[in-house]
N, C-alpha and C positions, 0 to 999 in steps of 0.2 A: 644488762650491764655490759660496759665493754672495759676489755684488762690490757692494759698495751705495758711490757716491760720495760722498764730502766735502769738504769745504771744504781739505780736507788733505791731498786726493787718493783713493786708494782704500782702502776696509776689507774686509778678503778676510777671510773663515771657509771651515770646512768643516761642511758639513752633516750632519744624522742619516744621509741616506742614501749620503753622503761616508765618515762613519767607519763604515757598517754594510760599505762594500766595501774601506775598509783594513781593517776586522776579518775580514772573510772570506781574503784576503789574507794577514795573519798567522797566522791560522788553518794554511791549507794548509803555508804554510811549517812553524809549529812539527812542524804534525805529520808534515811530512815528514821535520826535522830529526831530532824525539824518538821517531818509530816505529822509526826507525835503531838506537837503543839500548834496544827493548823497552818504551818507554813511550808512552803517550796519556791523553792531558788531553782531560777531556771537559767543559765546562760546561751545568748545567741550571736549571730552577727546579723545587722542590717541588710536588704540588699533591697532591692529595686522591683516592684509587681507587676503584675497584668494593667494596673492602674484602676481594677475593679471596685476596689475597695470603696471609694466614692461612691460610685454609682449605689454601690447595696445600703451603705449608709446615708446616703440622703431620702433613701426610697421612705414615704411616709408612715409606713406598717414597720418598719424598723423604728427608722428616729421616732418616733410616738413610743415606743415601747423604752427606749434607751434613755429617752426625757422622765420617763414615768419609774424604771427600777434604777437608773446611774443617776439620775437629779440631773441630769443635762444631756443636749444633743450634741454629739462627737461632731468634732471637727470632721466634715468630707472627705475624709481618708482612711485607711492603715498603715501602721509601719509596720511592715513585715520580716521577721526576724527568721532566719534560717539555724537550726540547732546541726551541731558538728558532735558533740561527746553525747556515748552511750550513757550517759549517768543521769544528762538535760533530756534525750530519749527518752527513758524512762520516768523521769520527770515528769513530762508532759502524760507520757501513756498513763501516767498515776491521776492524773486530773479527770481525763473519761470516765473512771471509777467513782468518781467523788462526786455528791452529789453537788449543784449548780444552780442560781439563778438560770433561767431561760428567755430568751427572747424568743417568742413566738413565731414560727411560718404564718404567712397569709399570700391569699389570690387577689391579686387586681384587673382580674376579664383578661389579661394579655399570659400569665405565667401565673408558674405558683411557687413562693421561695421558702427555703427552708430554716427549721428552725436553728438559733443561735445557743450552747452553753457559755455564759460567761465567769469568769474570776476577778475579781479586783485586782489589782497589781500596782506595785510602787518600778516604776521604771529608773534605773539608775540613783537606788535612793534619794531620788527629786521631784519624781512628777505623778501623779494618780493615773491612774487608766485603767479599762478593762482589756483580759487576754478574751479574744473569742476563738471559742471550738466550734467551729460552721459546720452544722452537718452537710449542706453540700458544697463543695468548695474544689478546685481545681488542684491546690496544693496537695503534698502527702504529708504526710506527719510528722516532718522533719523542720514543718514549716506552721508560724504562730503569728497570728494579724492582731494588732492591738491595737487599741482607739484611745482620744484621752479629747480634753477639753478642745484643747489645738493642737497644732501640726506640732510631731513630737519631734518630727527630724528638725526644724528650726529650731523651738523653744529649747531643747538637747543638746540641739551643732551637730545632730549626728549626719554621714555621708556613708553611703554603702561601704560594706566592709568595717566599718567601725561595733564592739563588742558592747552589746544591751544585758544589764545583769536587771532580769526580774524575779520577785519578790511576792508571791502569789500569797495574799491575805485571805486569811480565815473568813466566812461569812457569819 
């Protein structure tokens, strides 16, 4: 908190770094509350990728597997969400735990790629999609690629830097 005096006595606030630890704080809470009943709320920001994400999902040892446990082939891309608060951290670090549909590794003569855990997820309580946890992946953990019918950043309006609240559904 910060106290600055007045002529009228004291003017008390709470600081950016006041509500960055009541945020974390509720944080821990909700998601202990709502892990209880198969859900997690994760929030991130947008930002812009390697442009990989295509490439892995259009590869035929995926999409076949994505077509066969999501009911459809993702649109050629991810939107890649960057987490900022300890609380979506821990969030996400709670989902490794849990157990997950999987997309399969497979070799096609040239590499071998690795396997996918995925979540269902309602993106901006509007759109379906899967969060994918890659086990091999260039990002660190700070970092969450999600797929959905179509391009989420058109169908959304979203532009980097804009705030994704997802909503990770029970299996």
């Amino acid at each position: 908190i910060s106290r600055e005096m007045t002529s009228k006595g004291q003017y008390i606030s709470i600081t950016e770094k006041g509500l960055d630890a009541i945020r974390e704080v509720y944080g821990a809470l909700r998601l202990g509350l709502e892990e209880k009943q198969g859900v997690v709320h994760i929030n991130g920001v947008v930002f812009s990728g390697f442009g990989e994400g295509a490439y892995y999902v259009s590869k035929s040892g995926y999409k076949d597997q994505f077509q066969e446990k999501l009911g459809y082939r993702p649109f050629p891309g991810t939107l890649n969400i960057k987490l900022r608060a300890v609380a979506d951290m821990k969030a996400r670090a709670s989902l490794d735990q849990m157990p997950g549909p999987i997309i399969g590794g497979f070799k096609n003569g040239e590499r071998t790629y690795g396997d996918v855990k995925f979540f269902k997820v309602l993106i901006n309580e509007k759109m379906e999609g899967a969060l994918l946890l890659i086990h091999r992946t260039h990002y660190g953990q700070d970092v969450l690629e999600i797929v959905s019918r179509e391009s989420l950043r058109k169908s959304l309006g979203l532009k980097d830097g804009d705030l994704v609240q997802l909503k990770v559904l029970p299996h």
